[in-house]
C-alpha positions as CSV (number, residue, x, y, z in Angstrom):
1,X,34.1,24.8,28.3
2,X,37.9,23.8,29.1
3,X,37.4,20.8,27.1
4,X,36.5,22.8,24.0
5,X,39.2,25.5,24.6
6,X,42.0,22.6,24.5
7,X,40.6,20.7,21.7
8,X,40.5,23.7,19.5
9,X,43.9,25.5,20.6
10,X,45.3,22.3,20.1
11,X,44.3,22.0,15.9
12,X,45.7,25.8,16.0
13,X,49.1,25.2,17.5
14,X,49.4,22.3,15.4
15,X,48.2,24.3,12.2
16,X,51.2,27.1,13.1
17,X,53.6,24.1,13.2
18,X,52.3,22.5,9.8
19,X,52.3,26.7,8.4
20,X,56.0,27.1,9.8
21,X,57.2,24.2,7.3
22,X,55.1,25.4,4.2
23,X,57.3,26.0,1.3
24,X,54.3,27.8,-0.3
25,X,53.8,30.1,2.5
26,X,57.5,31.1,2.8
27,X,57.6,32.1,-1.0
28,X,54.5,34.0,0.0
29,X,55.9,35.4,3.0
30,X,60.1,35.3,2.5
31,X,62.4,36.2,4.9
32,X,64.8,38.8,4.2
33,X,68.3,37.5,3.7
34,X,70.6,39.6,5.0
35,X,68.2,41.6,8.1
36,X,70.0,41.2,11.3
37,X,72.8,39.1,10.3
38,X,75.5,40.8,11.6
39,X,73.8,41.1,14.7
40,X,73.3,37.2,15.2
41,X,76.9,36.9,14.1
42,X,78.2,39.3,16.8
43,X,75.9,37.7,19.6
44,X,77.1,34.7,18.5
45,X,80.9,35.2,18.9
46,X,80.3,37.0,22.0
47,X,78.7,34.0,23.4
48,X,80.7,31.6,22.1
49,X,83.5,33.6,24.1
50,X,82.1,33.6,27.1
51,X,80.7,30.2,27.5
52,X,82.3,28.7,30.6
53,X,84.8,26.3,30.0
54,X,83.4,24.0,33.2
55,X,79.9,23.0,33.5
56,X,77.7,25.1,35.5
57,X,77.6,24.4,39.7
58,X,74.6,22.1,40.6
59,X,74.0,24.2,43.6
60,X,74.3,27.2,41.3
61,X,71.4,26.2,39.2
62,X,69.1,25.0,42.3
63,X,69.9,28.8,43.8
64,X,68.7,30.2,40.9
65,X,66.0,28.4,40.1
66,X,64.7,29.0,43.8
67,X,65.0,32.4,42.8
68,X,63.1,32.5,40.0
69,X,60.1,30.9,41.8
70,X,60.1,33.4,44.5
71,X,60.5,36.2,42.2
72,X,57.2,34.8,40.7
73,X,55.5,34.1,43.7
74,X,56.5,37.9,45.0
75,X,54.7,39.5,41.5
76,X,51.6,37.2,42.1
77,X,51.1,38.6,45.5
78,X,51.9,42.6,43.9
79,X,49.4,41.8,41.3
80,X,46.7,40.5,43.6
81,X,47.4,44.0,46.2
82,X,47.8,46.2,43.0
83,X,44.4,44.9,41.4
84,X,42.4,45.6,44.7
85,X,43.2,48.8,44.5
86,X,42.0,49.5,40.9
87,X,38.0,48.6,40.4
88,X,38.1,47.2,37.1
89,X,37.7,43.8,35.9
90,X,40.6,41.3,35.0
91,X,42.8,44.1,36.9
92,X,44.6,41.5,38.3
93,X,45.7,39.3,34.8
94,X,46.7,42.6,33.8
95,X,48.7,44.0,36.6
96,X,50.7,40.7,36.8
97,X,51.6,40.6,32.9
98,X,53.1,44.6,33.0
99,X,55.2,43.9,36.8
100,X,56.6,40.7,35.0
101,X,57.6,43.3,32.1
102,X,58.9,45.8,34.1
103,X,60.4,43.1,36.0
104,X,62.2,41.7,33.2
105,X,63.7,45.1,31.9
106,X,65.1,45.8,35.4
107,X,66.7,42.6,35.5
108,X,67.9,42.5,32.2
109,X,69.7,45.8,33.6
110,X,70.8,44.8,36.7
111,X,72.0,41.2,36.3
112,X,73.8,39.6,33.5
113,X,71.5,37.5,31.5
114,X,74.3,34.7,31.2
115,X,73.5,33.2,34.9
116,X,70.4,32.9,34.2
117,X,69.8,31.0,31.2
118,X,70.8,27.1,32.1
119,X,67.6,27.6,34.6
120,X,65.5,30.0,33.0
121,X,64.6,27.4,30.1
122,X,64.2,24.3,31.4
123,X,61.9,25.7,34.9
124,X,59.7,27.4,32.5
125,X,59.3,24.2,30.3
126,X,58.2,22.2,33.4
127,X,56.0,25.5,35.3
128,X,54.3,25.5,31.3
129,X,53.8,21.8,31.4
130,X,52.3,22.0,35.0
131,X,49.8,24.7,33.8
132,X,48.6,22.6,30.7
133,X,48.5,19.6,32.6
134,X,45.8,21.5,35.9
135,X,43.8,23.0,33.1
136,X,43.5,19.2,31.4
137,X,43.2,17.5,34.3
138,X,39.5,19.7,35.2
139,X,38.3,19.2,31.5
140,X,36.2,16.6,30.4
141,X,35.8,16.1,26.6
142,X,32.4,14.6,27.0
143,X,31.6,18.4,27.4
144,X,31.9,19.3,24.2
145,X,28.4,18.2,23.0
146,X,27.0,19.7,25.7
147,X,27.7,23.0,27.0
148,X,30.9,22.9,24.9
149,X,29.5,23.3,21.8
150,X,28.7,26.6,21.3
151,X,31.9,27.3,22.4
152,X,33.7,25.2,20.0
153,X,31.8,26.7,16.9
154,X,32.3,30.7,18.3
155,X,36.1,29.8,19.0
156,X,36.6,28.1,15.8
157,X,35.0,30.9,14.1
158,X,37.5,33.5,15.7
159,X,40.4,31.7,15.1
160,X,39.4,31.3,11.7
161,X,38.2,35.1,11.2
162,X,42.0,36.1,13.0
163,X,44.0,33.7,10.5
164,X,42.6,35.1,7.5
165,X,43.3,38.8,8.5
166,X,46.2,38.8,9.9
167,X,47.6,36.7,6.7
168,X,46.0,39.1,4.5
169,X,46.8,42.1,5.9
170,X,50.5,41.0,6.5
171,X,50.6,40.3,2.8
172,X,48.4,43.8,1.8
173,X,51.0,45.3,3.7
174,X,54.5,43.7,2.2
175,X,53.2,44.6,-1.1
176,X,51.8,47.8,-0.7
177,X,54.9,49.7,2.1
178,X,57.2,47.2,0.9
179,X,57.9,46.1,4.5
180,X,59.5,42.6,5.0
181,X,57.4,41.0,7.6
182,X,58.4,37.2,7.0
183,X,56.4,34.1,7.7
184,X,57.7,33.3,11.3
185,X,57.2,37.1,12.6
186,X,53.5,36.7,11.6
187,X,53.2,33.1,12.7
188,X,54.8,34.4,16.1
189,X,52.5,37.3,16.0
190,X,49.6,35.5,15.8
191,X,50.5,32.8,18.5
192,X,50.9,35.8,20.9
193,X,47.6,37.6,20.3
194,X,46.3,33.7,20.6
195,X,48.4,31.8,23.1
196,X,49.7,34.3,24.8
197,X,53.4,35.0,26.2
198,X,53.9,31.5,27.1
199,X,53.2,29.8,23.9
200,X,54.4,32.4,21.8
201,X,57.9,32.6,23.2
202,X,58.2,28.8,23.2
203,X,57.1,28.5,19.8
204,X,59.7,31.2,18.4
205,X,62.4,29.6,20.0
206,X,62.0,26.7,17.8
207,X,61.4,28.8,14.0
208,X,64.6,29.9,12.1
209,X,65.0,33.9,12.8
210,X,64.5,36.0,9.3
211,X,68.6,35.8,9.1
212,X,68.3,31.8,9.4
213,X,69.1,30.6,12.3
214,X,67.0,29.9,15.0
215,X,64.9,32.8,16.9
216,X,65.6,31.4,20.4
217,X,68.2,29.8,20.1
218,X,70.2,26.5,20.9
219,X,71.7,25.9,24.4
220,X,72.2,29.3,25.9
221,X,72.0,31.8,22.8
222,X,68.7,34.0,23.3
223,X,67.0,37.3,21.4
224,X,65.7,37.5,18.3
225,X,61.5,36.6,18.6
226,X,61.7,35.4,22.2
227,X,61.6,38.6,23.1
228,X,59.0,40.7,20.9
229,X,56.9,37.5,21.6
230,X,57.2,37.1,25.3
231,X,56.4,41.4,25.2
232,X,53.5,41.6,22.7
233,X,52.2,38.4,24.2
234,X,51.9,40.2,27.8
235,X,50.6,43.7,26.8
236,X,47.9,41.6,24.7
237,X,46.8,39.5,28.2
238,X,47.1,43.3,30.1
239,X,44.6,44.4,28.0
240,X,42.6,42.3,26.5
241,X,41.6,40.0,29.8
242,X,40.7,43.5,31.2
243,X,38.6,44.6,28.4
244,X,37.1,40.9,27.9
245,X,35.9,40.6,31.1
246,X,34.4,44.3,31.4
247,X,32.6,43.9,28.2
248,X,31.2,40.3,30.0
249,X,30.1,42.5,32.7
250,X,28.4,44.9,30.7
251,X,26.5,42.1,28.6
252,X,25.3,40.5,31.4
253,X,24.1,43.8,33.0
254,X,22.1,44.5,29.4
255,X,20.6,41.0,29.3
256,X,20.0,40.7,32.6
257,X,22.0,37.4,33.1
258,X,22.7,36.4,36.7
């Protein structure tokens, strides 16, 4: 089952790359000139201002980054306590995406965002890699034409079914409330319902923003679809593992599956 989950995420991803460099698709789906702008340009100087003139402390970096693994290890355990106390299934996926939100918003509160970035990037990069490399690591591909390919054909047929309409609909919508959604919101969109947070924020901080430069950023400039991604990305997993696994429950109970 792994085996065909990988193979077929994999095509997707790669499609959203190939879609992201469409010249077609961006005439279909343009990105508004001037939107935000003036806010990149401001963030911009501001940063650009108060970059440090030395490079960051070593020891600096390894505090933080120290930091940042116990603050996830802390929100694993408060998931894992919160999600006994609530009877309902995937309770615990759930509870840990909303405390990392409500994490997130506190800190970007309390603590100035600057300190945090020359570590924040690169230990998520290698905790991302980790994670893709324990779930490849228990798949075998010979799988697929076994118990794999059922699997393969209903996951194929979803992703194919959630393309269409969320590229229609974008486009019904453009033309008809004369919104300006633009190719990398929906492509960023769609790789959150898919992917989830960690995919989705990755992949938007390599597209151009709607105002041209890039979503993410370069070296330590951050905000424009990092965010919404990283957000709609973890509601998405709060509810939708919940209500995935409850509606498996219920299925099993009506056909009487053990």
């Amino acid at each position: 089952m792994a085996a065909a989950d990988i193979l077929v995420m994999a095509v997707y991803f790669s499609g959203l790359l190939i879609a992201s460099r469409s010249e077609a698709l961006k005439k279909i789906f343009p990105a508004p000139e001037l939107r935000h702008q003036v806010d990149f340009s401001v963030r911009a100087s501001a940063n650009h201002g108060t970059q440090p003139k030395k490079p960051q402390d070593l020891g600096s970096k390894a505090g933080h980054a120290v930091a940042l693994i116990c603050v996830g290890y802390f929100l694993t355990k408060l998931s894992n306590f919160l999600a006994k106390m609530i009877p309902f299934p995937g309770a615990s996926t759930g509870t840990l995406c909303l405390a990392t939100l409500a994490l997130l918003s506190i800190a970007s509160v309390v603590s100035p965002e600057q300190k945090w970035r020359p570590v924040a990037k690169p230990l998520a990069r290698q905790l991302l890699n980790i994670f893709f490399a324990a779930i490849g690591a228990s798949a075998r591909f010979s799988d697929i034409m076994g118990i794999g390919t059922p699997i393969l054909g209903l996951t194929s047929i979803a992703l194919l079914v959630h393309s269409f309409a969320i590229g229609s609909l974008t486009f019904i919508v453009n033309k008809l409330l004369k919104t300006e959604i633009s190719l990398a919101e929906l492509l960023v969109a769609s790789n959150a319902n898919i992917g989830g947070p960690s995919t989705a924020a990755a992949f938007a901080g390599g597209l151009p923003s709607p105002s041209g430069g890039h979503s993410g950023g370069g070296g330590d400039e951050q905000g424009g679809l990092v965010g919404p991604a990283t957000a709609a990305g973890s509601i998405g997993y709060a509810i939708a593992t919940s209500l995935g696994v409850a509606f498996a429950s219920i299925m099993r109970k009506i056909l009487s599956i053990e």
